[in-house]
C-alpha beads as a LAMMPS data file, in Angstrom:
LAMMPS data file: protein, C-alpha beads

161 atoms
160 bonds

1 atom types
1 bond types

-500.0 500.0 xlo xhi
-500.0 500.0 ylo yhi
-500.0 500.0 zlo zhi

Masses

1 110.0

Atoms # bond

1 1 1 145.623 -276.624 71.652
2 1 1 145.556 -278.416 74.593
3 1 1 148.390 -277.920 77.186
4 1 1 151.836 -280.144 76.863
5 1 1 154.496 -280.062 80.059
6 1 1 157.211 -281.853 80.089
7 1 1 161.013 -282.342 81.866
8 1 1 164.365 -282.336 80.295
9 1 1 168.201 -282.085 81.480
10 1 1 170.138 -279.783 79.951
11 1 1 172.768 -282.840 79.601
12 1 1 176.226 -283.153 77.274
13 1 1 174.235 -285.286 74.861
14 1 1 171.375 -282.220 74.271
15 1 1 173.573 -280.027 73.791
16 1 1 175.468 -281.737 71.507
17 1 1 172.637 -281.949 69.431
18 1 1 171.508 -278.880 69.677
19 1 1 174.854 -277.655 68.538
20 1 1 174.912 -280.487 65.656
21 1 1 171.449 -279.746 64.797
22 1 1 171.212 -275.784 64.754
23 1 1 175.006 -275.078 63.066
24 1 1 174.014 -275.685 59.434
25 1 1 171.486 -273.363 59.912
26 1 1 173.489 -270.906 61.508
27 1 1 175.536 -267.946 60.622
28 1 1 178.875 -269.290 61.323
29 1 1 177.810 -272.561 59.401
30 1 1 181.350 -272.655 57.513
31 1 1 184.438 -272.047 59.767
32 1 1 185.994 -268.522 58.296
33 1 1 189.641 -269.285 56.968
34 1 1 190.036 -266.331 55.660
35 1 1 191.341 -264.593 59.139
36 1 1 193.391 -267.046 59.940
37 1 1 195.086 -266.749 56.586
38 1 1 195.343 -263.315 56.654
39 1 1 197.031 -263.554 60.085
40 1 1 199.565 -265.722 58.783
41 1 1 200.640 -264.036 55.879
42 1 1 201.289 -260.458 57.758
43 1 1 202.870 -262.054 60.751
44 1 1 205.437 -263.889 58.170
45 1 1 205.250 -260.905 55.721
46 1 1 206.494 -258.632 58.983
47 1 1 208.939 -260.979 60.178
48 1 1 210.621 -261.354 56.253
49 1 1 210.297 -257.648 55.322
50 1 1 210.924 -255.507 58.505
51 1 1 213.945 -254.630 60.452
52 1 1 212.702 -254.255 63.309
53 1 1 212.082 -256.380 66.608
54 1 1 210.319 -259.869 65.558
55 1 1 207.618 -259.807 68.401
56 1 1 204.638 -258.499 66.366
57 1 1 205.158 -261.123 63.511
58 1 1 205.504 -263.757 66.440
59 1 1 202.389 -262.561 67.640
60 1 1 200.339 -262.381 64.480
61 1 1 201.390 -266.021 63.999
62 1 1 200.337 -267.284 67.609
63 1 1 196.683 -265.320 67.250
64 1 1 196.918 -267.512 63.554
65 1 1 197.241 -270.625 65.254
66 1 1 195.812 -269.423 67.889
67 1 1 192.308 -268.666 65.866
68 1 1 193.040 -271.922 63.670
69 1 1 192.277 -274.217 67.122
70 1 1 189.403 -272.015 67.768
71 1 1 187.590 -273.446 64.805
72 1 1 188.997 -276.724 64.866
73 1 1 187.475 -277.445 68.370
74 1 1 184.481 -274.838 68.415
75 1 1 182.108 -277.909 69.078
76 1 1 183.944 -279.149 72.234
77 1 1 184.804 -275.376 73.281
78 1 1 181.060 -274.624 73.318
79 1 1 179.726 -277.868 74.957
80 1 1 182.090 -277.051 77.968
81 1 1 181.045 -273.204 78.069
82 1 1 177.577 -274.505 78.242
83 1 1 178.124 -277.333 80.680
84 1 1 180.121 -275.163 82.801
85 1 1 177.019 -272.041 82.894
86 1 1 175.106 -272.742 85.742
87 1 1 172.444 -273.734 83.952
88 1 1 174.270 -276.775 82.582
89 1 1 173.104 -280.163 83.708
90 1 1 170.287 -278.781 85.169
91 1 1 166.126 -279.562 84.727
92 1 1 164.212 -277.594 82.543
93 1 1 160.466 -277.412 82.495
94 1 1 158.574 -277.337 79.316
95 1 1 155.692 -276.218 78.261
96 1 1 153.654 -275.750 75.180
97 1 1 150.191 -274.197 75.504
98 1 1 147.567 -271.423 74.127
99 1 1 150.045 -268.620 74.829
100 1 1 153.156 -270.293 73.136
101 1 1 156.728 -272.230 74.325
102 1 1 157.830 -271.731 78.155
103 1 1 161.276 -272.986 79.289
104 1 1 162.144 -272.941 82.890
105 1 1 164.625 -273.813 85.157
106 1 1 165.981 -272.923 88.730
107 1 1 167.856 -269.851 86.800
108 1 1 165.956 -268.895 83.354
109 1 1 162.631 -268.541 82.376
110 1 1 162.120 -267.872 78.823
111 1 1 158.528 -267.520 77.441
112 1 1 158.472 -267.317 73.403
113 1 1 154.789 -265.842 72.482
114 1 1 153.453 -267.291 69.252
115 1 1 153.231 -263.998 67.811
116 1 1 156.791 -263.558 68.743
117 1 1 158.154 -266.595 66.455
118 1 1 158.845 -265.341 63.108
119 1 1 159.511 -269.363 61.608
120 1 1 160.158 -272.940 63.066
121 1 1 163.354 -274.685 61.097
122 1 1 162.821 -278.191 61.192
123 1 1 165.912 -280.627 61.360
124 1 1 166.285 -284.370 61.625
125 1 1 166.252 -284.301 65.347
126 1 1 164.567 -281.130 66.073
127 1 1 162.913 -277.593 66.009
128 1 1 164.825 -274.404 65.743
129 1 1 162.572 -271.801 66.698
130 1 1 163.666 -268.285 65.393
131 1 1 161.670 -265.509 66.940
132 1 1 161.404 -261.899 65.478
133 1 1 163.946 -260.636 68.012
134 1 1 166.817 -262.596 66.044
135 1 1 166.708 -265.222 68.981
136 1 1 167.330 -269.322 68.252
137 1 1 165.427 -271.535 70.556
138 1 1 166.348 -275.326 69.850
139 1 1 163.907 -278.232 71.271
140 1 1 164.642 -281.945 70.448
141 1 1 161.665 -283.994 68.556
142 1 1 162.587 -286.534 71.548
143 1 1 160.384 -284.669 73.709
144 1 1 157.186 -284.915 71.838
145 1 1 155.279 -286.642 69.977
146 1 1 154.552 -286.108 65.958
147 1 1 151.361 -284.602 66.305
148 1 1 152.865 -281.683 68.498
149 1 1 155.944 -281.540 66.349
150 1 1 153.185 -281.038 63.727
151 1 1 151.469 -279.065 65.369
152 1 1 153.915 -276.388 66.984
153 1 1 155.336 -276.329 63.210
154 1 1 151.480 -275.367 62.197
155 1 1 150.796 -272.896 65.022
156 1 1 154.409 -271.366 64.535
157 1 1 153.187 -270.514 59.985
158 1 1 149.812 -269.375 61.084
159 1 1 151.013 -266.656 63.659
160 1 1 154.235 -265.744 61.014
161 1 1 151.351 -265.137 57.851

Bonds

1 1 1 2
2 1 2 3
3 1 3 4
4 1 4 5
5 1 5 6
6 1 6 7
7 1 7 8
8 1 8 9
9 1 9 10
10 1 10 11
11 1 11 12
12 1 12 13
13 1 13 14
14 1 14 15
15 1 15 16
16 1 16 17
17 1 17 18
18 1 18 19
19 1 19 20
20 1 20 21
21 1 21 22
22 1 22 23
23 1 23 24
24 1 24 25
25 1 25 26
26 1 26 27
27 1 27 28
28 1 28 29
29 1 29 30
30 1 30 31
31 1 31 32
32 1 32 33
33 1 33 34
34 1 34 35
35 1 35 36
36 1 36 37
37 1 37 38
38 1 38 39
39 1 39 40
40 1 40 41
41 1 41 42
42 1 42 43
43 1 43 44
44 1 44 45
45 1 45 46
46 1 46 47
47 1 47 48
48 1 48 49
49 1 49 50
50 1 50 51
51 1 51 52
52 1 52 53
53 1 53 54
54 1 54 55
55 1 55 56
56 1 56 57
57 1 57 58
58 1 58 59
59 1 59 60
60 1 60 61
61 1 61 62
62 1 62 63
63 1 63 64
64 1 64 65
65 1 65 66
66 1 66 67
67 1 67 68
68 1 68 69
69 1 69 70
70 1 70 71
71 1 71 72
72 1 72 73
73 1 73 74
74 1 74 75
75 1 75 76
76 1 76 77
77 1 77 78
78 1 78 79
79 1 79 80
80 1 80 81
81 1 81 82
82 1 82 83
83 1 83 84
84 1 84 85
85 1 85 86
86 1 86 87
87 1 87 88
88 1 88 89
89 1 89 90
90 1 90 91
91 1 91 92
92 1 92 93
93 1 93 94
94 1 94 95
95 1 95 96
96 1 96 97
97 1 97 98
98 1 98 99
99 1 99 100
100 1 100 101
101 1 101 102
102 1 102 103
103 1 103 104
104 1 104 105
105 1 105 106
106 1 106 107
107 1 107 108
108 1 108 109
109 1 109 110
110 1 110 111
111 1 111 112
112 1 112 113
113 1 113 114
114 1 114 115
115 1 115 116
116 1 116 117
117 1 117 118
118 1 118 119
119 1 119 120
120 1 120 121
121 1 121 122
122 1 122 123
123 1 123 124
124 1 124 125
125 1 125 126
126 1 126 127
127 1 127 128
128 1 128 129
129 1 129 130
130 1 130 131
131 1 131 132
132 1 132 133
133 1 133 134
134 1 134 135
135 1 135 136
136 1 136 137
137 1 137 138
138 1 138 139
139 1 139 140
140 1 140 141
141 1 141 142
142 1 142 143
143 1 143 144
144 1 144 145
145 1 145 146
146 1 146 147
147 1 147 148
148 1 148 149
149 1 149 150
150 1 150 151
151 1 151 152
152 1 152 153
153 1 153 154
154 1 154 155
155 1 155 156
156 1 156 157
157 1 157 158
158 1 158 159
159 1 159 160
160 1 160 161
């Protein structure tokens, strides 16, 4: 495998897809209602059937609502977490050789062995990279060409079997 290196910015528009691209494959792929709900129901069922003062079934209701915006805007709540981190907007170096995929920027440096990837989850727009550790790595197809897509996807099976 011959050596790739290239530059990216960690811009709004990457990490919006990398947040579109990765959260079907995810394990928070469907927002959990179920909390929410539950909230709801014993902050109104302490406010209808207790005597006494109204402030905890008040508060079960706000954390309810509270928890209801929290999945309604987890997309825009993450992209400004991420742009906010100081590694937001900044220039990652990337490379692809022998040894495996090396990210870099003025803060991180994050160097994914091949024997460390346990499989590569192709999307529409990119790579999700899951190593053994439990640890998602997304890279956007934009940044290389279809035989390295093909190939990283290749290298990634052969060190997994």
């Amino acid at each position: 495998m011959q050596s790739f290196k290239t530059q990216f910015t960690l811009s709004r528009d990457y990490l919006a897809e990398c947040f579109d691209q990765s959260l079907p494959h995810g394990k928070n792929a469907k927002p959990n209602y179920l909390f929410p709900v539950l909230l709801l129901a014993a902050g109104v069922g302490t406010l209808i059937f207790t005597e006494h003062s109204k402030v905890l079934g008040y508060m079960l209701i706000a954390l309810a609502l509270l928890e209801l915006l929290h999945i309604r805007f987890r997309r825009a709540w993450w992209l400004a977490r991420q742009m906010w981190g100081k590694s937001g907007g900044s220039e990652v170096t990337l490379t692809v050789d022998e040894a495996g995929i090396t990210t870099q920027n003025t803060h991180v440096k994050t160097a994914l062995l091949w024997s460390d990837i346990e499989r590569v989850i192709e999307t529409e727009l990119g790579l999700i990279v899951v190593a053994k550790s439990g640890g998602r790595h997304y890279l956007s197809k934009s940044l290389f060409t279809a035989a390295l897509v093909n190939e990283i996807i290749t290298r990634a099976k052969g060190e997994c079997s």
